[in-house]
N, C-alpha and C positions, 0 to 999 in steps of 0.2 A: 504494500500500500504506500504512496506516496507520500507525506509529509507537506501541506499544503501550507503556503504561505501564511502567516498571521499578520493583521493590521488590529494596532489599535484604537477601538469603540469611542473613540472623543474621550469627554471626561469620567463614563462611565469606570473606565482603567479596564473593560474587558480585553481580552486579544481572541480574536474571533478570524477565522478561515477568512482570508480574501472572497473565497467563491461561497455562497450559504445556496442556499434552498426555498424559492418562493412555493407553497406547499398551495396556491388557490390551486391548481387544477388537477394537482395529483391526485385526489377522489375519484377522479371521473374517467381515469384508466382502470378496467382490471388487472395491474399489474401495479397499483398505487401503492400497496405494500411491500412490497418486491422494490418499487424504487426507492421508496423509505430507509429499509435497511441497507439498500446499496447507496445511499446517500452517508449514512451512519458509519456504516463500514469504512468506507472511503475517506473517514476523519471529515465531514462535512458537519460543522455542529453547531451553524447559525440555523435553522431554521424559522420560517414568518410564515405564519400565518393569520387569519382573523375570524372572529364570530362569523363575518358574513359568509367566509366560502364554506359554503357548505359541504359538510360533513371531512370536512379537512381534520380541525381539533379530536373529533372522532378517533378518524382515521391516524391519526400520530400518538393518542394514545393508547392505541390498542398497538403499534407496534412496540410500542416504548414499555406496556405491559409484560409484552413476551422477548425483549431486548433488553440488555446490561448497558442503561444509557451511558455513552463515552464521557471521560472527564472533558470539563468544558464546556458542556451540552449547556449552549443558550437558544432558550428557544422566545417566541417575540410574538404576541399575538396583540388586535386591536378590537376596538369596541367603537361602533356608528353612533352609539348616544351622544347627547347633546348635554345630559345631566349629568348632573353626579350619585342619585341614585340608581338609575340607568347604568352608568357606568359601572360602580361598583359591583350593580348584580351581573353585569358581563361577566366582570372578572370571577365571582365566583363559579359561575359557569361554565368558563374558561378551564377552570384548575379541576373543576369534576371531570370534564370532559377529556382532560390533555392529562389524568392522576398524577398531578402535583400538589405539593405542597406550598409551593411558591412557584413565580415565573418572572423571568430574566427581566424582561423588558415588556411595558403594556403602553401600546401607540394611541392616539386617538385617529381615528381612520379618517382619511380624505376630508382635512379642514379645507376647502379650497375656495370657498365663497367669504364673504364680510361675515352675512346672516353666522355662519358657521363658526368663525372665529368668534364672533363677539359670545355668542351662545356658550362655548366649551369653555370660553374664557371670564365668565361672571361668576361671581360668589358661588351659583348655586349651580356651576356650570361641571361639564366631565374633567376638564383639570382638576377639581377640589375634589370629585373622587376617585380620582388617579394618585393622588396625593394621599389620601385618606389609607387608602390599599398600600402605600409605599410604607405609612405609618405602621399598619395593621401586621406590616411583616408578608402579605402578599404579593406582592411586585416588588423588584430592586431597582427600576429604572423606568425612566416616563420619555415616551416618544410621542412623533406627530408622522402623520401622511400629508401631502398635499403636491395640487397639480398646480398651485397659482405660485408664480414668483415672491410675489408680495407679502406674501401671508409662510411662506419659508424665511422669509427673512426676517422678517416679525418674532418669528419662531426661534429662531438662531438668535435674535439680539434681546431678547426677553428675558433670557437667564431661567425660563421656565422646563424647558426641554433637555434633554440628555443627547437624543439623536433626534434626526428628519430623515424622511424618506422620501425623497426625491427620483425623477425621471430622468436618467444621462446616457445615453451614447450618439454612437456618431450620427444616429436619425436627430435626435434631441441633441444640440450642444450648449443651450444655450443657458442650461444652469450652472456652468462650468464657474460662474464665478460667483456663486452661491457656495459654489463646495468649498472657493474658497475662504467667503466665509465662516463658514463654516470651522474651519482648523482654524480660526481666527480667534474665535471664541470655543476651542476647543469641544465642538458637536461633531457627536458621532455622523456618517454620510451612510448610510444605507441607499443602494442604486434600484431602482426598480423599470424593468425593461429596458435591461443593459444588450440584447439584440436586439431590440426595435417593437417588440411586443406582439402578440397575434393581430391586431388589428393592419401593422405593417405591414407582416408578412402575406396578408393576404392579398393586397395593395399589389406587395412587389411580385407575386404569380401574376397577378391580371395584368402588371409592367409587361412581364415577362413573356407570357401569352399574346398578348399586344405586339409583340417586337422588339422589344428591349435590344438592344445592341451593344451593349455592355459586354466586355471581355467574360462570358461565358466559356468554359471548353466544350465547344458544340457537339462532344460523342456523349454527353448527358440529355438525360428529357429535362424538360422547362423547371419542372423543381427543384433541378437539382443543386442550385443553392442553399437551400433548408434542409432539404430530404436525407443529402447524403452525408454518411457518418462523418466524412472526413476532407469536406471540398477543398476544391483547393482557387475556387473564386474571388473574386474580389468584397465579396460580402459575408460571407458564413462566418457564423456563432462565434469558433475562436478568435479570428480575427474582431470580431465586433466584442469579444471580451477581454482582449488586449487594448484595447483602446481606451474603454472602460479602466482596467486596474491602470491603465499608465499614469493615470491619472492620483495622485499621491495622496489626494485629501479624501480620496474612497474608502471609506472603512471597509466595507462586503459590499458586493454583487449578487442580488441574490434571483440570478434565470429559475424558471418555473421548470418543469419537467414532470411527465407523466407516465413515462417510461425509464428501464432503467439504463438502457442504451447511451440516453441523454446524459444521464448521473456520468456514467464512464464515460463519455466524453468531454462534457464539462473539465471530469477531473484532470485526464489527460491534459488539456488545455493548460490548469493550473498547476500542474505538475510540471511544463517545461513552455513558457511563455517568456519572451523580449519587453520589453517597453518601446516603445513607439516612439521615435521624435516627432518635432512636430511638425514637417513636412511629410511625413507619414498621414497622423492626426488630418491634418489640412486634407487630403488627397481624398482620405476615406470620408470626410466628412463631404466632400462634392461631389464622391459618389453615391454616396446615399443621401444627397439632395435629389440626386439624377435619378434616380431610380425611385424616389420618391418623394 
C-alpha cells in the first residue's frame, strides 16, 4: 500500500491524506462497500460526507462496523439546517448513523446565499449548534460548504470556521485566491470537484460527441477521456488532480467515487504525482475552458 501524502487541516492541526473520499454517491453503486474499504485500505482517511446524501452515513457505518477503523480516521459530515436545534439533532443522527462517538469535523452544508449566511449565523442560528456539539464533546471541529465567493471569505475572515469547502480545478480557477486566503488565516481548504464534477463531465461527452478536436488519441471511443482507467489525454482525472494538489494551500481533495477501480486509481495518482508549474497550470486551464 502506498503511503499517501499528508497536508495539514488549517488550524485544526489534523494531517489528513492529500487525496480523501467524497462519499455522496458511493451509495448508489452496488459495489459502495467494496469501495469503502478499498478507500480504507489504501490509507484514505479523510472521508465527507453529509445528512443529505442519502444513505451515505449508513453506508460508512456499516462498513466501519465490520472494519478496524485506520489510525487517523477523520471522517467530516454536514447538516442543511439553518438552526441550531436542527443542527444539533443532525449531529446526533449523524453519530447513530456513522457508530461514533464523536466526529472529526461537522460542516454547515452549502451556505451560498445572504438568506443563508445571515440564518446559520444568528444567535439562534446552526453555528451556535455546531458550537454547542463542539462543547458537548460531539464534534472536534466546525466547517462551512459554499459555492459563492463572498460568503467563503466571510467564512475564512470570521475567525468562526476551522475549514471551507470550496470548488477548485482547472474547470473552476477562480477560487485560487481564496485558498489563498485561506492559509492566511490558517483555514483548512477542502476541494470539492477537483475533476470538474459530473455535471462537467457530461458537458464535455456532448463537446466531445459534437467534434471536439482536442488532442484526443483517436484509437479510443469518444469517452474515452473519463472512461479509461489510465488516459493519457489532455484532461483525465490525474492530471486534473495534479493540478489541484499543486496547489499548496489545498489541504484534501476529496473526488467522489462509486467504484473501486476509481479508489485504485485515485491512489495511484497520489502515490506518484509532479507538481505542475504554472505554464503547465495556464495550459490546462484553457483547455478546459475549451472544452468547456
Amino acid at each position: 500500500m502506498p503511503d499517501l501524502k499528508r497536508r495539514r487541516l488549517g488550524r485544526t492541526g489534523l494531517m489528513v491524506p492529500e487525496l480523501g473520499l467524497g462519499a455522496m454517491d458511493t451509495p448508489t453503486s452496488p459495489e459502495g462497500g467494496e469501495t469503502l474499504r478499498a478507500a480504507l485500505d489504501a490509507g484514505i482517511t479523510f472521508i465527507d460526507t453529509a445528512r443529505e446524501y442519502a444513505g451515505s452515513e449508513m453506508l460508512i457505518g456499516q462498513v466501519l462496523r465490520e472494519f478496524d477503523a485506520p489510525a487517523g480516521l477523520c471522517l467530516a459530515s454536514k447538516t442543511f439546517s439553518r438552526t441550531a436545534n436542527g443542527a444539533q439533532y443532525d449531529i446526533d443522527r449523524s453519530l447513530r448513523a456513522l457508530g461514533r462517538e464523536r466526529i472529526a469535523l461537522y460542516q454547515l452544508h452549502d451556505v451560498s446565499t445572504d438568506e443563508a449566511w445571515e440564518a446559520v449565523m444568528h444567535e439562534d442560528g446552526a453555528l451556535a449548534g455546531l458550537q454547542t456539539a463542539r462543547y458537548r464533546g460531539l464534534i472536534d471541529h466546525i466547517g462551512i460548504s459554499s459555492h459563492t465567493a463572498d460568503i467563503v471569505r466571510k467564512a475564512i475572515t470570521c475567525g468562526e470556521f476551522d475549514t471551507v469547502m470550496l470548488e477548485y480545478s482547472a474547470f473552476y480557477p477562480a477560487t485560487a485566491p481564496l485558498i489563498d486566503l485561506a492559509a492566511e488565516h490558517d483555514v483548512g481548504v477542502i476541494v470539492m470537484r477537483p475533476v470538474g464534477g459530473s455535471g462537467r463531465t457530461s458537458a464535455m461527452r456532448g463537446r466531445i460527441a459534437g467534434g471536439y478536436d482536442g488532442p484526443l488519441p483517436p484509437a479510443h471511443p469518444l469517452p474515452y477521456l473519463w472512461s479509461h482507467p489510465r488516459p493519457a489525454g489532455p484532461l483525465p482525472p490525474p492530471t486534473l488532480l495534479r493540478y489541484v494538489w499543486s496547489n499548496p494551500g489545498v489541504s484534501v481533495a476529496i473526488p467522489g467515487a462509486r467504484y473501486p477501480s476509481r479508489i485504485h486509481e485515485n491512489v495511484a495518482t497520489a502515490a506518484d504525482w509532479s507538481p505542475m508549474d504554472e505554464a503547465e497550470r495556464r495550459a490546462l486551464e484553457a483547455e478546459a475552458a475549451r472544452l468547456y
